[in-house]
Backbone as CSV, one residue per row, in Angstrom:
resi,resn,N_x,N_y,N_z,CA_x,CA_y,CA_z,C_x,C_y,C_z
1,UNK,-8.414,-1.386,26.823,-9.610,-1.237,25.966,-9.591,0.126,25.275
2,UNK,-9.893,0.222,23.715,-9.552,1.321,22.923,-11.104,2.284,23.527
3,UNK,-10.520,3.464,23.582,-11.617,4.087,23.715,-12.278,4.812,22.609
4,UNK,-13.834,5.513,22.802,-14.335,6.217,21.514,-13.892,6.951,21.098
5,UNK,-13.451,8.219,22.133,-13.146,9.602,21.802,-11.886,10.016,22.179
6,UNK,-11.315,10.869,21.640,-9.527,11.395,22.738,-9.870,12.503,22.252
7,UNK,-9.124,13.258,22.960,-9.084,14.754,23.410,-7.539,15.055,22.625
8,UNK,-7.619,15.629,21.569,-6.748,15.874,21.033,-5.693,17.704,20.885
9,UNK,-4.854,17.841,21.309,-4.651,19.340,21.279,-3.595,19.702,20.675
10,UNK,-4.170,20.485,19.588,-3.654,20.980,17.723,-3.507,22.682,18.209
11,UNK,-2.867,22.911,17.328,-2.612,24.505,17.463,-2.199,25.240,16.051
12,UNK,-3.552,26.401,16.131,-3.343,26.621,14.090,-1.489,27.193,14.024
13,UNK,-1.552,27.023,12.781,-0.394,27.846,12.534,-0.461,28.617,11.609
14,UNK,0.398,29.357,10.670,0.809,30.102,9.880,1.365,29.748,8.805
15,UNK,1.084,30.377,7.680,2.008,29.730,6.256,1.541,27.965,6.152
16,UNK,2.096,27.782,4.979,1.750,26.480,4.167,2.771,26.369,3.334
17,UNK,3.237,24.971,2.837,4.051,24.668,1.807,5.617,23.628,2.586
18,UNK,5.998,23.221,1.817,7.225,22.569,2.132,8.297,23.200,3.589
19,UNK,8.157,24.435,3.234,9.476,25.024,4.249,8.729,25.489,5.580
20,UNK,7.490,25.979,5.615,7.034,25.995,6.328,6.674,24.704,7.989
21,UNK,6.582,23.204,6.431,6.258,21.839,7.264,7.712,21.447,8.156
22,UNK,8.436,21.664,7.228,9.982,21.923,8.017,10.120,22.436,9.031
23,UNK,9.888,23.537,8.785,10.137,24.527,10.387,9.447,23.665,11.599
24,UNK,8.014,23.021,11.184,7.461,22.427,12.165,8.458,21.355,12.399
25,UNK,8.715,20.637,12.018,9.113,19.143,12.545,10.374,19.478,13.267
26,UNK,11.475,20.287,12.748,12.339,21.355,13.433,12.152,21.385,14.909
27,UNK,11.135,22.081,15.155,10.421,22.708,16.443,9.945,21.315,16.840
28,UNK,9.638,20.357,16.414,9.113,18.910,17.218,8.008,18.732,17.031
29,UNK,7.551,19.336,16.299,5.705,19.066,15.583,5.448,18.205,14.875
30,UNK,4.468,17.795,14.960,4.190,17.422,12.919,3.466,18.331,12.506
31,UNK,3.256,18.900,11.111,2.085,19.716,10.551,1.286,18.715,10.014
32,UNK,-0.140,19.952,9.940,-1.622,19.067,9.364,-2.328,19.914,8.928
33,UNK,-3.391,19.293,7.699,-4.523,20.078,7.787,-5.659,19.512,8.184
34,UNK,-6.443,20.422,9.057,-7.858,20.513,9.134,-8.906,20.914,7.304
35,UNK,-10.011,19.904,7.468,-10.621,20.163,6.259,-12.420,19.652,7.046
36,UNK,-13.419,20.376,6.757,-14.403,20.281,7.284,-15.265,19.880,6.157
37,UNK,-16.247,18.945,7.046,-17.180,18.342,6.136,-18.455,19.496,5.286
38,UNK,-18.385,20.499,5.791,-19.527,21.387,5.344,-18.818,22.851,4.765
39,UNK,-17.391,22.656,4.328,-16.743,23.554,3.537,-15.946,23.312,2.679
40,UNK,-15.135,24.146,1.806,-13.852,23.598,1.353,-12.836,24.843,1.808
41,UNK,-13.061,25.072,2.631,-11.998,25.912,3.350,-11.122,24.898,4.031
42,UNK,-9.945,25.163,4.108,-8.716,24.083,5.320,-8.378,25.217,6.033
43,UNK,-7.479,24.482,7.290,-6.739,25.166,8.079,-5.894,24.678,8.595
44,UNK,-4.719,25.066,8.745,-3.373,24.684,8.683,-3.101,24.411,10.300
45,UNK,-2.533,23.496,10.748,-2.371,23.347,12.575,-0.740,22.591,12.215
46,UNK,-0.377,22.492,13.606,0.117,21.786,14.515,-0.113,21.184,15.073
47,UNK,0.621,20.116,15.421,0.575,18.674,16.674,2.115,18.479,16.889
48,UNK,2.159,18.858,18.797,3.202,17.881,19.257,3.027,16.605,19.143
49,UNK,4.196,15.649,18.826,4.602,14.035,18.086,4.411,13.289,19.533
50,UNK,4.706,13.526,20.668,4.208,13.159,21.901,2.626,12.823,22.000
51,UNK,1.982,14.149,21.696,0.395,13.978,21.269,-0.292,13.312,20.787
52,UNK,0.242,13.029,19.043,-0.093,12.752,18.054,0.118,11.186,18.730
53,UNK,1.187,10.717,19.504,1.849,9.021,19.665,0.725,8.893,20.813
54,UNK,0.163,9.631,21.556,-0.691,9.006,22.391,-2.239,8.881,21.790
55,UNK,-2.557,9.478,21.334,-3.556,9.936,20.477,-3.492,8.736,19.572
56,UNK,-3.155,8.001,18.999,-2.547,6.594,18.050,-3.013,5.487,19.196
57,UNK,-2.469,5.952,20.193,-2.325,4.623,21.477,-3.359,4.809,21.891
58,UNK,-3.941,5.669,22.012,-5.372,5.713,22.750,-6.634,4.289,21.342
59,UNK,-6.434,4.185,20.573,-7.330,3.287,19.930,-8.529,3.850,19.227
60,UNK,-8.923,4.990,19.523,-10.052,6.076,19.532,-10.069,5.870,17.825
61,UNK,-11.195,6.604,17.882,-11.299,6.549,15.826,-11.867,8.181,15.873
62,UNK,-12.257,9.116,16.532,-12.976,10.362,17.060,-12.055,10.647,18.033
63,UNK,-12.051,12.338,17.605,-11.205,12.920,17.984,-11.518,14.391,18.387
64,UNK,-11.664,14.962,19.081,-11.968,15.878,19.336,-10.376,17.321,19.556
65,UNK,-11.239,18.553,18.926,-9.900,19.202,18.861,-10.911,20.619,18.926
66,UNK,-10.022,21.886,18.908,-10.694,22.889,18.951,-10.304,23.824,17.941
67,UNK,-10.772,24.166,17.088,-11.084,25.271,15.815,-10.948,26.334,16.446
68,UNK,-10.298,27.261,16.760,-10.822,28.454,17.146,-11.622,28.922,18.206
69,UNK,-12.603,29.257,18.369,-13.340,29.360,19.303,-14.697,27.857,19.423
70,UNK,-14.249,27.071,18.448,-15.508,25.757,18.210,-14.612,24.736,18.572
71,UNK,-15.444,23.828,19.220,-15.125,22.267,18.809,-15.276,21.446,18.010
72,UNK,-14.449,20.620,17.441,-15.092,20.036,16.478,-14.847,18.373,16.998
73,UNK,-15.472,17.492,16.025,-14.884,16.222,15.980,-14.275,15.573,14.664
74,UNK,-13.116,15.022,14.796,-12.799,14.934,13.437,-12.339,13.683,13.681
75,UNK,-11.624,12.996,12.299,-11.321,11.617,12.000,-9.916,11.881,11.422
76,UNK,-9.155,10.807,11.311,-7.726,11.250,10.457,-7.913,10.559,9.095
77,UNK,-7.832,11.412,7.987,-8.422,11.160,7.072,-7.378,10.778,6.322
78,UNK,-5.998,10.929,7.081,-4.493,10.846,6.080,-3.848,10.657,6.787
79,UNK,-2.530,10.046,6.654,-1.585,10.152,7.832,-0.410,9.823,6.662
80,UNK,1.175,11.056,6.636,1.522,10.168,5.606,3.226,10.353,6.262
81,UNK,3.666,8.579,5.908,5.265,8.635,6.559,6.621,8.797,5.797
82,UNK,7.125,8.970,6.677,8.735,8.445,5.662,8.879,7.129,4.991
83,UNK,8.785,7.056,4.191,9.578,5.909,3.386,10.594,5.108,3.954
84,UNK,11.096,5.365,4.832,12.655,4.874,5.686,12.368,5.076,6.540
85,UNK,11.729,5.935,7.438,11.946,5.843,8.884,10.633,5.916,9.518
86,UNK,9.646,5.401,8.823,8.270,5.573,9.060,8.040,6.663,10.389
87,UNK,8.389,7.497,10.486,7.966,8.972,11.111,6.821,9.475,10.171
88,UNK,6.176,10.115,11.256,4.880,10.508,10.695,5.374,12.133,10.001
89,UNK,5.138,12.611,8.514,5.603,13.596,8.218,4.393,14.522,8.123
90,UNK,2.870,13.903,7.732,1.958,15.327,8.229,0.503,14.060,8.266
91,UNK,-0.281,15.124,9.191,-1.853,14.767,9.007,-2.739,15.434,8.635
92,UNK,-3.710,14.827,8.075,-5.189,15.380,7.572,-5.934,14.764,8.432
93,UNK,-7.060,15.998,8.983,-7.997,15.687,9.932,-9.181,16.643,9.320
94,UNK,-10.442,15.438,9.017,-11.248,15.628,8.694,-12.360,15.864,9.466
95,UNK,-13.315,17.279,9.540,-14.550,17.365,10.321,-15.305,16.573,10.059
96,UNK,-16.477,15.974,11.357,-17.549,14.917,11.152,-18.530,15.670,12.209
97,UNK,-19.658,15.264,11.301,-21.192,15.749,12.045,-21.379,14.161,12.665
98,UNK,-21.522,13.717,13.966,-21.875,12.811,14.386,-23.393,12.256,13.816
99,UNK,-24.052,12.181,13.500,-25.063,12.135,13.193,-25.572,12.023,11.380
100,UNK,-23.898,12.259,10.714,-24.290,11.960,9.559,-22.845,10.985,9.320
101,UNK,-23.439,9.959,8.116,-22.721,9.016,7.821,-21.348,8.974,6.928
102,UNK,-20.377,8.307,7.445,-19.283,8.594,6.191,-18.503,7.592,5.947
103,UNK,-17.561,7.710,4.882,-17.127,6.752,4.120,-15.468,6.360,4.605
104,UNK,-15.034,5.630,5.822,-13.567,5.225,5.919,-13.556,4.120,5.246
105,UNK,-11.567,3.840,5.494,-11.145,2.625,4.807,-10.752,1.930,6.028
106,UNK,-11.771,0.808,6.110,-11.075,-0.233,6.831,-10.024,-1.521,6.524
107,UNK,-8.866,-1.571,7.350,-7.812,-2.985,7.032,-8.184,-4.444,7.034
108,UNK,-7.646,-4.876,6.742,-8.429,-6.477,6.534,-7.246,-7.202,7.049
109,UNK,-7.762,-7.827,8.178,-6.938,-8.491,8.932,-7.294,-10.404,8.960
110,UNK,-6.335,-11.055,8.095,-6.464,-12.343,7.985,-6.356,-13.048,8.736
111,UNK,-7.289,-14.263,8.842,-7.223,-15.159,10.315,-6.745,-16.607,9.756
112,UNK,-6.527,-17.292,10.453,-6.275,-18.842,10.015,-5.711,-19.050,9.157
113,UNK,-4.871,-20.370,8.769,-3.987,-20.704,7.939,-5.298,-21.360,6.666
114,UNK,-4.861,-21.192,5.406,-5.739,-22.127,4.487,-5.267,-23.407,4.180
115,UNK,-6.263,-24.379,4.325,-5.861,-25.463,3.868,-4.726,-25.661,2.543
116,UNK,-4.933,-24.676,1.316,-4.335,-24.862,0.210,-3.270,-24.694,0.693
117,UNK,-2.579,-23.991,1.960,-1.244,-23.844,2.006,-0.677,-24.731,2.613
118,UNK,-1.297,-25.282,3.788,-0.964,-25.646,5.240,-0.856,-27.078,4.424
119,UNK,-1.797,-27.683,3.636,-1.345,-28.998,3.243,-1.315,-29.153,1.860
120,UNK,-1.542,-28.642,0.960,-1.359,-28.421,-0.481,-0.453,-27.904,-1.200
121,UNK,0.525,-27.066,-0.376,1.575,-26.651,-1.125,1.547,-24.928,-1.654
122,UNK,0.538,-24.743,-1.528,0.186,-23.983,-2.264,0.675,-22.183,-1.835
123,UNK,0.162,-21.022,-2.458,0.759,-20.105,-1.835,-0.128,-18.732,-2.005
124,UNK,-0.160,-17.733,-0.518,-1.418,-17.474,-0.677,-1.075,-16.244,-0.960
125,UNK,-2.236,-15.469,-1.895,-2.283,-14.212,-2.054,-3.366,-13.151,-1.682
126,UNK,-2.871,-12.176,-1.136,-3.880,-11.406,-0.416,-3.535,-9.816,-0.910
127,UNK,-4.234,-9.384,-2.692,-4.300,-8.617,-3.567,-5.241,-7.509,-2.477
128,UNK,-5.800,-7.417,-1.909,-6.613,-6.242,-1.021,-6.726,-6.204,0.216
129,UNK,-5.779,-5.164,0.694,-5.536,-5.031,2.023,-6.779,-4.296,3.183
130,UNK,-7.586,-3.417,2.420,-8.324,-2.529,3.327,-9.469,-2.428,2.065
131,UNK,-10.546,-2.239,3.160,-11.775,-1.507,1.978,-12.599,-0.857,3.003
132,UNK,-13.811,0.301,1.615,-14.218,1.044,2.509,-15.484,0.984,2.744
133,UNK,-16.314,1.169,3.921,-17.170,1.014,4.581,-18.019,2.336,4.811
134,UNK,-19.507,2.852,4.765,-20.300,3.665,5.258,-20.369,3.574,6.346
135,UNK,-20.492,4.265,7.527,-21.048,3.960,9.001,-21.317,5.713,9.464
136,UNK,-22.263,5.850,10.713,-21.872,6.585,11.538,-20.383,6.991,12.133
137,UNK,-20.119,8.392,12.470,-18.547,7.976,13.199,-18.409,7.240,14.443
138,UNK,-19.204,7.105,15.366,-19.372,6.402,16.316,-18.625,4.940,15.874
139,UNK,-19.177,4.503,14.829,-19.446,3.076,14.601,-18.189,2.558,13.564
140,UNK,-17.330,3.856,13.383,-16.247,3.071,12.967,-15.419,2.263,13.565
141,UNK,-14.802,1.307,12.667,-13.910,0.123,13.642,-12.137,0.116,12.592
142,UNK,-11.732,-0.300,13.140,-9.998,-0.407,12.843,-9.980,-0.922,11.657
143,UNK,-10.524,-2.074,11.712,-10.037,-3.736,11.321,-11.128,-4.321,10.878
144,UNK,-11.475,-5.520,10.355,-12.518,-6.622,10.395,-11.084,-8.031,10.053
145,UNK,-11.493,-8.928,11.011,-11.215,-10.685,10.702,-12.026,-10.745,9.653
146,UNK,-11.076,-11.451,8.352,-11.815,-12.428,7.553,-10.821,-13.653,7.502
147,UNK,-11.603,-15.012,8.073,-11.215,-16.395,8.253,-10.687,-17.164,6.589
148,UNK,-9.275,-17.396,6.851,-9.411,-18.028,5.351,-9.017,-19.433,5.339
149,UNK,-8.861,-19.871,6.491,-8.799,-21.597,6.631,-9.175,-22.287,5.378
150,UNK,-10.563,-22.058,4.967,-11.528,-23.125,4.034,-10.834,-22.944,2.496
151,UNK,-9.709,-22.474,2.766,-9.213,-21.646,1.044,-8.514,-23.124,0.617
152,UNK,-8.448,-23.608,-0.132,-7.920,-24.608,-1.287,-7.142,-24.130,-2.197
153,UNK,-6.577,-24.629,-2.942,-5.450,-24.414,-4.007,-6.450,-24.075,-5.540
154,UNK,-6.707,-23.251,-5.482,-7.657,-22.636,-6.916,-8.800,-22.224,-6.421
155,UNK,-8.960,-21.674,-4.774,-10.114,-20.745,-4.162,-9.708,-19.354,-4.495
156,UNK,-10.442,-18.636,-4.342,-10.416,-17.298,-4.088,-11.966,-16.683,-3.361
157,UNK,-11.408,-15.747,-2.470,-12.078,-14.944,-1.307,-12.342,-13.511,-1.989
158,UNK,-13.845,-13.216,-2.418,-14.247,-11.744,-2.467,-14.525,-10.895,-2.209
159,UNK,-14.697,-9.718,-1.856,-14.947,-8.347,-0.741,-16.528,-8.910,-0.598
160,UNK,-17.022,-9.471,-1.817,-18.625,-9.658,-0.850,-19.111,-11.092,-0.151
161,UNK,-17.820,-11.279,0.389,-17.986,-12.762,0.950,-17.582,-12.425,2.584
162,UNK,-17.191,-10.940,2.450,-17.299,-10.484,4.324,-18.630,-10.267,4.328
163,UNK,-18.644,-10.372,5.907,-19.766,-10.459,6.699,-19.572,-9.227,7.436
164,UNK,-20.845,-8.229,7.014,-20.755,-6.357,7.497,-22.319,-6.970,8.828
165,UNK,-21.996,-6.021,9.661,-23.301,-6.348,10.569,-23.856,-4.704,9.750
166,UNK,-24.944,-4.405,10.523,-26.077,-4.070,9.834,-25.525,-2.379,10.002
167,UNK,-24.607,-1.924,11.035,-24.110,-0.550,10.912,-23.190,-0.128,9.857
168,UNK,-22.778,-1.131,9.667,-21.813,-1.467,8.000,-22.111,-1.260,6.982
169,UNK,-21.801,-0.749,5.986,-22.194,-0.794,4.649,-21.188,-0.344,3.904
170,UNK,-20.995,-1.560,2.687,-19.827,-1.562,2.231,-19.857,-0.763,0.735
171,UNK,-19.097,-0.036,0.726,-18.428,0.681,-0.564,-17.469,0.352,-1.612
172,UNK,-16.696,-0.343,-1.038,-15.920,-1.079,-2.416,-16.469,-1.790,-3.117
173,UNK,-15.371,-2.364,-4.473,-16.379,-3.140,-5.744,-16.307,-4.517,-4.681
174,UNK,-17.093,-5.454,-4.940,-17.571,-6.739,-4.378,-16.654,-7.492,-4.884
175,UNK,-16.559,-7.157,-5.935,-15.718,-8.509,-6.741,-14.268,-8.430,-6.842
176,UNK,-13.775,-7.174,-6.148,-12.587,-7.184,-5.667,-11.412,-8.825,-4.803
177,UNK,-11.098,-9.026,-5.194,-10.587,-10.327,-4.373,-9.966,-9.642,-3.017
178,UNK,-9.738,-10.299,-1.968,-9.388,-10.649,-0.806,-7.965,-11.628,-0.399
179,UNK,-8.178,-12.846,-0.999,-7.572,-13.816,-1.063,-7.521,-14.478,-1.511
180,UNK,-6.456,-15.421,-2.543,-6.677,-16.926,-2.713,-4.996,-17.316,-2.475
181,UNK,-5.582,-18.556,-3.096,-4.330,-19.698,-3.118,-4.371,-20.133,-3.970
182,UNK,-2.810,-20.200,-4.357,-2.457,-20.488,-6.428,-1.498,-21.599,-5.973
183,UNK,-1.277,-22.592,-7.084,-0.084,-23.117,-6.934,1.011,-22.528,-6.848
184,UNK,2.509,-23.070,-6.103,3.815,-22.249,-6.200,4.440,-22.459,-7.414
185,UNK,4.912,-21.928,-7.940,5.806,-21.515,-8.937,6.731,-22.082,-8.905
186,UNK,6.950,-23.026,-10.212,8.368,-24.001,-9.986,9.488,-22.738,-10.801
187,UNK,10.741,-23.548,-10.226,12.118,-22.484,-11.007,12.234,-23.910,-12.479
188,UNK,12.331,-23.526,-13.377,12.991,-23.811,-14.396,14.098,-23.435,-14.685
189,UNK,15.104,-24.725,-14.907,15.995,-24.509,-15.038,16.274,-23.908,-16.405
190,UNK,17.510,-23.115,-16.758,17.294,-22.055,-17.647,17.930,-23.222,-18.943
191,UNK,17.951,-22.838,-20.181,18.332,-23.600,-21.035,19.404,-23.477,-21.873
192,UNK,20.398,-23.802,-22.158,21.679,-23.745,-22.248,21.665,-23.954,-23.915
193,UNK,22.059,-22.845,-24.954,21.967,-23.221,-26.517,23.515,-23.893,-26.454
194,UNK,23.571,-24.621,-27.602,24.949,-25.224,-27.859,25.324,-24.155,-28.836
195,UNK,26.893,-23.960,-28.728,27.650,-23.118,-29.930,27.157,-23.698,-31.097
196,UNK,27.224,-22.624,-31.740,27.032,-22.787,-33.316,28.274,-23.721,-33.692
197,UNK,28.534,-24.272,-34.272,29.953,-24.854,-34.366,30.461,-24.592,-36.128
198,UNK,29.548,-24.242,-36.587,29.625,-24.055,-38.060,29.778,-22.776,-38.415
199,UNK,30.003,-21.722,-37.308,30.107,-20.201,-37.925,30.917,-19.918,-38.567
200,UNK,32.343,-20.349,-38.294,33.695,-20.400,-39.092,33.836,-22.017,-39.492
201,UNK,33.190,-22.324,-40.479,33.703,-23.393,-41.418,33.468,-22.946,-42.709
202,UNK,34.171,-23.625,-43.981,34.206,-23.118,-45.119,33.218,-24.310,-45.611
203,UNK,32.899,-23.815,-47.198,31.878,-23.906,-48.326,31.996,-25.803,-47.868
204,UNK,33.108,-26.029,-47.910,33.725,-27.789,-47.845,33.485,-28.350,-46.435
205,UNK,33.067,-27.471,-45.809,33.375,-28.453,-44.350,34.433,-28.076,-43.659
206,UNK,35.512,-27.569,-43.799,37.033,-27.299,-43.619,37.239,-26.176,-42.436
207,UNK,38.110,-25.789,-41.776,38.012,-24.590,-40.762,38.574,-23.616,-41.515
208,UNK,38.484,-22.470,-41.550,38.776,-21.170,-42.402,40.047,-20.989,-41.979
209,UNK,40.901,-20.738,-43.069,42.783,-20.297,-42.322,42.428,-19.237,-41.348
210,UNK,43.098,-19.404,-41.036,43.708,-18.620,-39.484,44.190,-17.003,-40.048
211,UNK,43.331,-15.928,-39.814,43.527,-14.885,-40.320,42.770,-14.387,-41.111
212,UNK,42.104,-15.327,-42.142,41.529,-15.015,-43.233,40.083,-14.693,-42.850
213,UNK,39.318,-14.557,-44.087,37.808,-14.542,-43.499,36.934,-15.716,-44.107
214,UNK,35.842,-15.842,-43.807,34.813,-17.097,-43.836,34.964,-17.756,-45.378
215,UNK,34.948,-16.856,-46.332,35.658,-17.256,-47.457,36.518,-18.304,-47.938
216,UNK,37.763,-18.238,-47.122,38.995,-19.099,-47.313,39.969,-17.649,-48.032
217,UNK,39.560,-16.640,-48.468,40.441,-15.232,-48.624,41.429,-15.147,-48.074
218,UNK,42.763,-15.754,-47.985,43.908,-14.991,-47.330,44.369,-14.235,-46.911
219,UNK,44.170,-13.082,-47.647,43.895,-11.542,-47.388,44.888,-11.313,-47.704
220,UNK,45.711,-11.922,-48.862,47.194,-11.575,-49.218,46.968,-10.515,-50.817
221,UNK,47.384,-9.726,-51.143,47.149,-9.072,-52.067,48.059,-9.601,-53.185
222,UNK,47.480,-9.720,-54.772,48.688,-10.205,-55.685,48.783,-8.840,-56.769
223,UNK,49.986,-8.821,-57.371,50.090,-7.806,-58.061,49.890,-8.374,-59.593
224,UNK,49.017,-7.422,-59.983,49.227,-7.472,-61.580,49.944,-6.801,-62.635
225,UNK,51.043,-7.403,-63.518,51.503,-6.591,-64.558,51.208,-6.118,-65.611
């Protein structure tokens, strides 16, 4: 069972920029920034990747870490990987006042097969992966199920056709799609022109000598006296 809170332990560092993030991962870190909800000051940390992987496994959405001489609670407001080796290359961790409301992105996790596919042929598309939600931090969640069984071949599913319970409140456009089901796409076969067959024939119908040009020109030169 995911818990609320983890105990997370970051350690500031020094310097900023590319060579700096290096040195960390070097040493077995990842780098991050801290960014607080009631400044625009950041601060630059560390996380052992041991940490950071349990801290993931723990399920938690709140996080607790220590600033300096403060505690804070924060959220991961970023997380960004390799392209190839999905290693985590840095985080952003954002301060939260428990008590005031904020804006994550939740994933949208599809349930059930749709009819349009399962017996229609059809093929489904799912154009919006995550959207974002108001809540307390307490009350953030991972994920939401949206059921798309009832989908048909020319349905489509809209962000305001989820069902938010009442700690919810949704921020994306509504009319964003979710899902549908289109017909599949036939291959056409490609279409084959026939040769020209008349590019080299002459004025008559005739095939042009051999050498010459479209004319019937020989290309023989005559002399005049």
């Amino acid at each position: 069972m995911a818990v609320k809170e983890f105990k997370l332990e970051v350690n500031k560092r020094e310097g900023s920029g590319k060579k700096a993030s290096k040195q960390v991962r070097r040493d077995g870190g990842i780098p991050g920034v801290y960014y607080s909800h009631n400044s625009k000051e950041s601060i630059s940390f560390s996380i052992d990747q041991k940490e950071l992987f349990e801290a993931q496994k723990s399920g938690a959405h709140i996080f607790n870490i220590s600033v300096g001489a403060e505690k804070k609670n924060v959220v991961f407001k970023s997380v960004q990987y390799h392209p190839v080796t999905d290693d985590i290359l840095h985080i952003d961790l954002y301060g939260v006042k428990m008590d005031e409301k904020i804006t994550v992105k939740v994933s949208i996790h599809l349930t059930g097969d749709a009819i349009g596919v399962k017996e229609e042929g059809g093929v489904l598309n799912s154009p919006t992966s995550e959207i974002e939600i108001s809540c307390f931090p307490m009350d953030i969640i991972g994920s939401i199920d949206v059921d798309i069984s009832a989908l048909s071949i020319g349905d489509s599913m809209q962000v305001s056709h989820i069902k938010l319970d009442d700690k919810h409140e949704l921020m994306s456009s509504p009319d964003s799609v979710v899902a549908s089901v289109t017909h599949a796409m036939r291959e056409e076969e490609p279409v084959v022109e026939e040769e020209d067959k008349d590019l080299f024939m002459d004025e008559e119908g005739g095939e042009a000598p051999a050498g010459g040009d479209a004319s019937g020109d020989s290309g023989e030169s005559t002399d005049s006296e």
